[in-house]
C-alpha positions in Angstrom: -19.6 -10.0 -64.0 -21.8 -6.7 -65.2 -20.5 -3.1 -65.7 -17.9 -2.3 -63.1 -20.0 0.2 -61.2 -23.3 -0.6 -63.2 -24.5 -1.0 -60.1 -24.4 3.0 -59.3 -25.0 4.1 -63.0 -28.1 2.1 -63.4 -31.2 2.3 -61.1 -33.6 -1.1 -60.3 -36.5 -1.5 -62.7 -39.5 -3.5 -61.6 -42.1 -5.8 -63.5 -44.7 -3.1 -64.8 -48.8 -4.4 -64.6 -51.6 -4.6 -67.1 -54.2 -1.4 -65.5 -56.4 -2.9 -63.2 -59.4 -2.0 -64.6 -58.3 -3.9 -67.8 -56.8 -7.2 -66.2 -60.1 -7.3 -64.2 -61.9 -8.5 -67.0 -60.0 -11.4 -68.4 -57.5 -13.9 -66.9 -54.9 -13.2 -69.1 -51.4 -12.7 -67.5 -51.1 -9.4 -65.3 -47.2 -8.8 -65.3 -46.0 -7.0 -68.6 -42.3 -8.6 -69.3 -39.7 -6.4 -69.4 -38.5 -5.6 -72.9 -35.0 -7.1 -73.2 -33.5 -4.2 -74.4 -33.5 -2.8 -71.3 -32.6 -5.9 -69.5 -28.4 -5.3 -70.3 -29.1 -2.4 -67.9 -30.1 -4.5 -65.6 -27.4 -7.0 -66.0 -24.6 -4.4 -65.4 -26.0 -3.8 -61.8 -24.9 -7.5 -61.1 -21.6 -6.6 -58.9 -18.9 -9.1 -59.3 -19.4 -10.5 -56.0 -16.8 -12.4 -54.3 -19.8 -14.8 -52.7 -22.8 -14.3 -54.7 -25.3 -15.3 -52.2 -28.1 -15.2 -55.1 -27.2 -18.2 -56.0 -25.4 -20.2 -53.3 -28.3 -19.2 -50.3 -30.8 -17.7 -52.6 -31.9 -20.4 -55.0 -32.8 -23.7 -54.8 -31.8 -24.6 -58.0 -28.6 -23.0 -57.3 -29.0 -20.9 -61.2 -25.5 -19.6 -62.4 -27.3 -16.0 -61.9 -24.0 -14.1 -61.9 -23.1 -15.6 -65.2 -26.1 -15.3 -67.1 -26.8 -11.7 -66.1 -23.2 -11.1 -67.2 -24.2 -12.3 -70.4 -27.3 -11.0 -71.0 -25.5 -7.3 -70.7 -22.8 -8.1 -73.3 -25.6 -9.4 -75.6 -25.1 -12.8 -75.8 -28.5 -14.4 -75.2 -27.7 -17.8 -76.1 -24.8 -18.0 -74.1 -27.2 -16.7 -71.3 -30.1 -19.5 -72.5 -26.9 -22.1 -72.3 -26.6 -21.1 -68.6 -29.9 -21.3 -67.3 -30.7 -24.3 -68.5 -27.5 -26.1 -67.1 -29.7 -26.0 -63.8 -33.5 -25.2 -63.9 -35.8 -27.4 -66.3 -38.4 -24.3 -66.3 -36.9 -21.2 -66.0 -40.4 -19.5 -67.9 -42.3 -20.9 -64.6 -40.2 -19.8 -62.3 -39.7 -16.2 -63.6 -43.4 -15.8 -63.2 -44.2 -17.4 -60.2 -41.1 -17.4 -57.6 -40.8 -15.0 -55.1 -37.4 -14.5 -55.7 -35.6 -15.4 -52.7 -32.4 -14.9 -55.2 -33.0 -11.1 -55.2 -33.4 -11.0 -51.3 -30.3 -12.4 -50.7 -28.3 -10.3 -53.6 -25.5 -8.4 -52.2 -27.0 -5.2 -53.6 -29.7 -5.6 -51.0 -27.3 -4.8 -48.1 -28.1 -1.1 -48.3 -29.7 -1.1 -52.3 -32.3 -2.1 -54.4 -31.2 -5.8 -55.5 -30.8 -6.7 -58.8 -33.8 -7.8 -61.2 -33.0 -11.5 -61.0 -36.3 -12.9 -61.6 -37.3 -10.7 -64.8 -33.6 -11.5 -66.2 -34.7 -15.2 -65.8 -38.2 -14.6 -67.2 -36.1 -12.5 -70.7 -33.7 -15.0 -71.1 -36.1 -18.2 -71.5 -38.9 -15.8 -73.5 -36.4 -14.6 -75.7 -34.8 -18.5 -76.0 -38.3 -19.5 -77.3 -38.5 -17.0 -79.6 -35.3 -17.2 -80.8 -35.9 -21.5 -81.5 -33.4 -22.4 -79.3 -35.4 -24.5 -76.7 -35.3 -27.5 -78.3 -36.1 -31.5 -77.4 -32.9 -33.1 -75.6 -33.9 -36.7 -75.9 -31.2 -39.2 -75.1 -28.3 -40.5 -77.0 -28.0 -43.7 -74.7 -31.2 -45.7 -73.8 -30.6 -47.6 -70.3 -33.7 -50.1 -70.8 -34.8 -49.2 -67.6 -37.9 -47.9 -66.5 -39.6 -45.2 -63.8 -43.0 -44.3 -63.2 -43.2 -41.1 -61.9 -46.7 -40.1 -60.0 -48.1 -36.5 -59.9 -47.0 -34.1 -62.4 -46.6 -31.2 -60.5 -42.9 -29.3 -60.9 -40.9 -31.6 -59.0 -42.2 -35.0 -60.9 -42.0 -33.0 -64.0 -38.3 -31.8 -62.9 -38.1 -35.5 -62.7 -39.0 -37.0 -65.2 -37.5 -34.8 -67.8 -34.2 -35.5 -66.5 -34.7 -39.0 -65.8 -35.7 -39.2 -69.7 -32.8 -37.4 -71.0 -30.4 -40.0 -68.5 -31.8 -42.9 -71.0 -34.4 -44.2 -69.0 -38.0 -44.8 -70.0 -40.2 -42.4 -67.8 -43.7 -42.6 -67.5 -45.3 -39.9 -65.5 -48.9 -40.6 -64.0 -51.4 -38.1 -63.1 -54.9 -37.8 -61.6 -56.4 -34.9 -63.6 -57.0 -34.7 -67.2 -54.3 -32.7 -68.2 -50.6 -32.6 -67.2 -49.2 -30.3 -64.8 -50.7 -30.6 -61.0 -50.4 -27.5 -58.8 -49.1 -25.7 -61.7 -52.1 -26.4 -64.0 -55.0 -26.7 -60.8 -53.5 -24.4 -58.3 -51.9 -21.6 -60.0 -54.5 -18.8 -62.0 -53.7 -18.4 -65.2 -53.5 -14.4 -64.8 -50.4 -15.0 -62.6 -49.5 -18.1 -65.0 -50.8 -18.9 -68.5 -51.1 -22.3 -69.0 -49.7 -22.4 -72.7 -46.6 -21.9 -71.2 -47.0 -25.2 -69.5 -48.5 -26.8 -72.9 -45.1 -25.9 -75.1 -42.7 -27.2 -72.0 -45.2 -30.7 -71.9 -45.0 -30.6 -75.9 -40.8 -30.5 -75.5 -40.9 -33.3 -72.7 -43.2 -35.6 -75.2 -40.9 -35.0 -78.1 -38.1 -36.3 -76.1 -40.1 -39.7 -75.1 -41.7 -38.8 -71.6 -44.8 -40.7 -71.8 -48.1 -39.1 -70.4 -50.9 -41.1 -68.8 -53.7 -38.7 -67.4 -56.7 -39.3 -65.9 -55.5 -42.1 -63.6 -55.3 -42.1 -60.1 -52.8 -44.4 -58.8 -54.2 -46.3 -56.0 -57.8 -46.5 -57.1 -57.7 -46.9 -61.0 -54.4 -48.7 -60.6 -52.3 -50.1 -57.6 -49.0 -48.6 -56.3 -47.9 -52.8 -56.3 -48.6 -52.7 -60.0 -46.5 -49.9 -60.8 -43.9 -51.8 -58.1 -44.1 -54.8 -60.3 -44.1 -53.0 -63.8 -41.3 -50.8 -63.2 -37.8 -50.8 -62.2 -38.2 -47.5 -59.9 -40.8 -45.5 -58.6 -41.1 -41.8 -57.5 -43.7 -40.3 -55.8 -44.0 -36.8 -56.5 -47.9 -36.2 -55.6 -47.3 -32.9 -53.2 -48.8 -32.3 -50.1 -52.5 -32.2 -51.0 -53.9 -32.4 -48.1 -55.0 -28.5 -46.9 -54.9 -27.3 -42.7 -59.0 -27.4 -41.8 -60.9 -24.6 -39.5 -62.6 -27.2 -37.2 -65.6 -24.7 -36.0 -69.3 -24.8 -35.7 -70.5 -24.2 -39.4 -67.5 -25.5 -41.1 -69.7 -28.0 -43.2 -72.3 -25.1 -44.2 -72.5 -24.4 -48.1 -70.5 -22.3 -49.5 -67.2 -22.9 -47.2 -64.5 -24.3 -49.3 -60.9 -24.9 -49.0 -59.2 -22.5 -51.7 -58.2 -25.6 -53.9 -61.2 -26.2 -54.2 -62.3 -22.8 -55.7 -58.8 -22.5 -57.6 -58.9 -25.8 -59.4 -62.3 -25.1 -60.8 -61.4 -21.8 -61.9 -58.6 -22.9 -64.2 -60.5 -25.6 -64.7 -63.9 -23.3 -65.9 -60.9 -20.9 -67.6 -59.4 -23.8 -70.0 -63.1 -24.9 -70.9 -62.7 -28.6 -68.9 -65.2 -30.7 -67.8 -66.1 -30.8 -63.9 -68.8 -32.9 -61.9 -68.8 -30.5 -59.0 -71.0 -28.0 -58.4 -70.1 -24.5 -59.5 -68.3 -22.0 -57.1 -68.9 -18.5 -58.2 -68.2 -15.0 -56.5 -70.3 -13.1 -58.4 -72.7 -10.5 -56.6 -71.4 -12.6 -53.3 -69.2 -10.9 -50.5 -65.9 -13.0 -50.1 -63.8 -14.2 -47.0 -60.6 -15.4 -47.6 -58.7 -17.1 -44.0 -54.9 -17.4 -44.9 -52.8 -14.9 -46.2 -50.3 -16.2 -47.9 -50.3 -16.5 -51.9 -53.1 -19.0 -51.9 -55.2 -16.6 -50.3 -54.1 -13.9 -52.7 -54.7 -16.0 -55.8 -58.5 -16.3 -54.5 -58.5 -12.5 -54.3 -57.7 -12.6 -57.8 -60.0 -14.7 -58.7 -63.0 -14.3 -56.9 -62.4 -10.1 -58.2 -62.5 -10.9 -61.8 -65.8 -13.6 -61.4 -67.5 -10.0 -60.0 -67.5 -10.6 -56.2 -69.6 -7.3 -54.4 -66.8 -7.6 -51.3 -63.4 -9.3 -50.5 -62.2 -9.9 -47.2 -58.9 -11.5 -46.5 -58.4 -12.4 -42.6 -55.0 -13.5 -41.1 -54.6 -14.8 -37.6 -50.9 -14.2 -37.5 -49.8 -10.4 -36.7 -49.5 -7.9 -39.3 -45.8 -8.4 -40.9 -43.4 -5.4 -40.6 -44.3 -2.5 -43.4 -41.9 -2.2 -45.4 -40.5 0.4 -47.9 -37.5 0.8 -48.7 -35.2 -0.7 -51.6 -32.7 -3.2 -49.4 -33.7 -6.1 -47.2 -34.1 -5.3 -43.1 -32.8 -9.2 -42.9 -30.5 -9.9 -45.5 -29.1 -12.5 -46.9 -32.4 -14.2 -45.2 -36.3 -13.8 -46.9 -37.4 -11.4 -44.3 -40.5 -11.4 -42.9 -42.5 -8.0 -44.3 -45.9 -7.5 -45.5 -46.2 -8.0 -49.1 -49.1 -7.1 -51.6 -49.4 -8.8 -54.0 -51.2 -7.8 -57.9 -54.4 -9.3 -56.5 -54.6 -7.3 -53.3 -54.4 -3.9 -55.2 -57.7 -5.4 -57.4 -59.4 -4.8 -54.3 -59.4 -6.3 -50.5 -59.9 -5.1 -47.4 -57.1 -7.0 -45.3 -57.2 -7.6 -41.7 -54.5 -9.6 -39.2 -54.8 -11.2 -35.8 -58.3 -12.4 -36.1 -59.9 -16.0 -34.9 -62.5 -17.7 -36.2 -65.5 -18.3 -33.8 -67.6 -20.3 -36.1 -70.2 -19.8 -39.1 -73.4 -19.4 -39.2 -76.1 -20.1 -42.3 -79.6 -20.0 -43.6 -81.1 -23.1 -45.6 -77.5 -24.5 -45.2 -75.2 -22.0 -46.7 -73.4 -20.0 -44.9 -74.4 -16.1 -44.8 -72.7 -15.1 -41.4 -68.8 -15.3 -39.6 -68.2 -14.7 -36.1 -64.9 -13.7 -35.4 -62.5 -12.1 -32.2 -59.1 -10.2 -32.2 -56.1 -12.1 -30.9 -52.7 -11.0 -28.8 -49.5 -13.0 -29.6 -47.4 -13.1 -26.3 -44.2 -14.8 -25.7 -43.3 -17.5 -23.8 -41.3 -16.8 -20.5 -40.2 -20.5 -20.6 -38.9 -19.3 -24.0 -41.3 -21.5 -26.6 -43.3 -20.7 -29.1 -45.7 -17.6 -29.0 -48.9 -18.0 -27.1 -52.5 -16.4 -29.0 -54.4 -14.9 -26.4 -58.1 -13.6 -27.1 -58.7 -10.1 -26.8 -61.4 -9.5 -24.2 -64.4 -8.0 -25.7 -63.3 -7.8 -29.5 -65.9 -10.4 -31.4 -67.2 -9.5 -34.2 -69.7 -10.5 -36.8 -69.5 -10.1 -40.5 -71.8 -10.8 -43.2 -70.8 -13.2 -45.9 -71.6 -15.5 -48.5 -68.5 -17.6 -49.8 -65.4 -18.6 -47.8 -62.1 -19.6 -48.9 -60.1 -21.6 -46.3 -56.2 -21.0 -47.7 -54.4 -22.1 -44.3 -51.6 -23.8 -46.2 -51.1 -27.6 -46.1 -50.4 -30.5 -43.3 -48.8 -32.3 -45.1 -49.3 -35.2 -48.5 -52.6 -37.0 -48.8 -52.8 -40.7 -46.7 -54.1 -42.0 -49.8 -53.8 -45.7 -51.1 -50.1 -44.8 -52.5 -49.1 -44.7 -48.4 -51.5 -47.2 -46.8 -51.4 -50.0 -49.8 -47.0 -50.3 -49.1 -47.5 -48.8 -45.4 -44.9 -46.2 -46.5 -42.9 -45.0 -43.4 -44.3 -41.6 -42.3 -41.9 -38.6 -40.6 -43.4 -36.8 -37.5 -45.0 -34.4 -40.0 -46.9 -36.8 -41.8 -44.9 -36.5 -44.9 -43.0 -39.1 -46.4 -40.2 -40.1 -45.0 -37.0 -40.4 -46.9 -33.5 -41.7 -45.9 -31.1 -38.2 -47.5 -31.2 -39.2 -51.1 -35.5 -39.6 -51.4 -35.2 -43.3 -50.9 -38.5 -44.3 -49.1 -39.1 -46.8 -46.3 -39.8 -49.8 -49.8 -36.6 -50.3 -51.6 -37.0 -49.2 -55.6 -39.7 -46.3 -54.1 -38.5 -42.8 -54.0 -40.6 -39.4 -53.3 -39.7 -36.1 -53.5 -40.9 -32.8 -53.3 -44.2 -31.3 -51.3 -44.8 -35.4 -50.7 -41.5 -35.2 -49.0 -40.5 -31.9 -47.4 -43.9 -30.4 -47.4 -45.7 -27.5 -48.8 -42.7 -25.0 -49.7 -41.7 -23.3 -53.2 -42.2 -24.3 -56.9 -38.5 -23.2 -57.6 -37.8 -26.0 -54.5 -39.9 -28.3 -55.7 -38.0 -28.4 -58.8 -34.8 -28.7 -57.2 -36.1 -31.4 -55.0 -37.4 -33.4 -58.2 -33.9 -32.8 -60.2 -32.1 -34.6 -57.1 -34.3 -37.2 -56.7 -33.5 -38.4 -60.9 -30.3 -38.4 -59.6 -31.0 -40.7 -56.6 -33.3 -42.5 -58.8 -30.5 -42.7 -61.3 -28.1 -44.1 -59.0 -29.8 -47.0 -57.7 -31.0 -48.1 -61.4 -27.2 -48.5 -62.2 
């Protein structure tokens, strides 16, 4: 696979950024593709591997990455496209948004710079819709039988795009006016334009996916209907329900959890309607608890709607800092501090800090009360113990807060308590190995399943569930 010693010849190049003082004002996309004439560099660094850990521990999906970066540096691009597609439904999301746990695991990144898996992905479906070549797949074979899929989110449109193109009729429900759950509501469209959504939902229809939005199964219509309508039924919702900060001051104006604040971004961003009242940064100074990408994404926002000050507090300790090209922890993700696009807008980031509780003045909150923290291990050998620091509180001034803690687990809506669906110890859904629910002819997969975890996973999770789903209609 690649150039022989490509690897030595050619150096790593990585995803270059709109200036920040450009991106700032717009939500346009910040990354700047790579032009994919330089990409067949790239491709010779791919080494021949004997094991090519990118994509049997890397990825999810398990993406034929040595072949198609073989490809893309002898030219052939369709032969690259042919690849990808054998094993990821939306390559163009996933080259934006993953965080590549392909590259970390890359053999390169034993002692080098890995190679540029995720922008390879990223030129190879870009240049595939340019080129005409991503085309509807609708089946040859109709089964007559019939899924409803609920919650559009990657894994239930993983789903239901392969369920379609097995011959089945698929009809994927979802709650919010237009298709494409966390991907759509979660994700800003500076780290993920939603037009690259709309041509992937425009394939999906062409092939005979049928759409219902706006419907919330449960309340506008029962999870026993869709048990009595259809043949199958997969529950692909994801795990909405977000980790709380039970303190004094929690209920104050102006303390939201970062869905919240996302969704109505995108949502303020596409021009949709809302009934909600409206969650603005501008002029305000910002605290965002969590600091995973959530929390970055509503550094990105809450910087381009004007905010005077961002804040971004962590109560775990300050990851490793690290600098150089390999991985400390390969073939495993290690665990380094990352910045993302957003932080370098402008944040002031700080680690191993409590919440006390908020404070507030006619209701809304205008004050945080915070206190260092000391992770010490457990002799019995358990899990780490926080300990407060003696004499560390602190108060800080502030007028919005963005609670982005991660999620518990999916939402004990109507769709578990109306078929008293069998919960694990989690709180997710529990499955029995192949996403077949506690009700026969119910199935769920992804974050309603596992829990929060990766879009790239999600998508795995949703492809392996048709096939489930697939099996038992037969």
């Amino acid at each position: 696979m690649g150039k022989v010693l490509g690897f030595i010849e050619h150096d790593r190049t990585d995803f270059n950024y709109r200036p920040v003082e450009e991106r700032l004002k717009d939500y346009k996309e910040v990354m700047i593709p790579t032009p994919v004439e330089s990409l067949s560099d790239q491709g010779a660094r791919c080494m021949d591997c004997g094991t090519p850990f990118c994509h049997n521990i890397g990825c999810p999906v398990i993406n034929l990455i040595p072949e198609w970066n073989d490809a893309v540096y002898r030219g052939q691009w369709k032969e690259a496209f042919e690849r990808l597609e054998i094993t990821n439904n939306f390559p163009e999301v996933t080259g934006r948004v993953c965080p590549a746990p392909c590259e970390t695991a890359c053999t390169l990144s034993i002692n080098d710079a890995p190679v540029t898996i995720k922008q390879m992905e990223l030129g190879i479906i870009e240049k595939a819709f340019s080129a005409g070549w991503v085309i509807p797949r609708p089946p040859k074979v109709e089964t007559g039988k019939s899924i409803a899929v609920v919650g559009s989110g990657p894994s239930g449109l993983a789903a239901s795009q392969q369920l379609r193109r097995m011959g089945h009729q698929v009809t994927l429900f979802e709650k919010n006016e237009k298709i494409g759950g966390l991907l759509r509501y979660g994700i800003p469209d500076f780290k993920l334009d939603k037009g690259v959504l709309d041509r992937r939902i425009e394939q999906m229809t062409a092939e005979g996916v049928n759409f219902e939005t706006g419907v919330a199964i449960g309340e506008d219509l029962s999870i026993r209907y869709l048990q009595n309508k259809f043949d199958a039924v997969l529950i692909t919702m994801g795990a909405g329900a977000p980790r709380n900060l039970p303190v004094p001051g929690r209920e104050l104006k102006g303390v939201h959890f970062a869905m919240e604040y996302l969704g109505q971004s995108n949502k303020n961003v596409s021009g949709e309607f809302y009934d909600e009242d409206v969650i603005n940064a501008k002029g305000k100074t910002v605290l965002v608890i969590g600091g995973g990408d959530t929390g970055s994404d509503c550094v990105g926002t809450a910087n381009r709607q004007g905010a005077k000050k961002v804040y971004q507090f962590e109560i775990m300790p300050k990851p490793l800092e690290w600098n150089k090209a390999h991985n400390p922890n390969w073939p495993d993700w290690p665990s380094i501090l990352r910045t993302s696009s957003s932080h370098k807008e402008g944040c002031e980031r700080d680690w191993n800090i409590t919440t006390i509780k908020f404070e507030g003045k006619n209701g809304s909150v205008n004050k945080g009360s915070f206190a260092r923290v000391e992770w010490k291990s457990d002799p019995a050998g358990g899990r780490p113990q926080m300990v407060p620091v003696e004499g560390s509180e602190f108060d800080l001034k502030i007028d919005l807060v963005f609670l982005a803690m991660g999620f518990v687990h999916v939402e004990h809506n109507r769709i578990i308590t109306d078929l008293n669906l069998e919960l694990d110890g989690r709180g997710n859904i529990k499955t029995d190995g192949k996403y077949g629910t506690s009700i026969d002819g119910v199935f769920a997969s992804g974050d309603a399943e596992t829990g929060a975890s990766l879009v790239v996973r999600a998508i795995a999770h949703g492809r392996k569930a048709a096939e489930a789903v697939d099996e038992y209609l037969k």
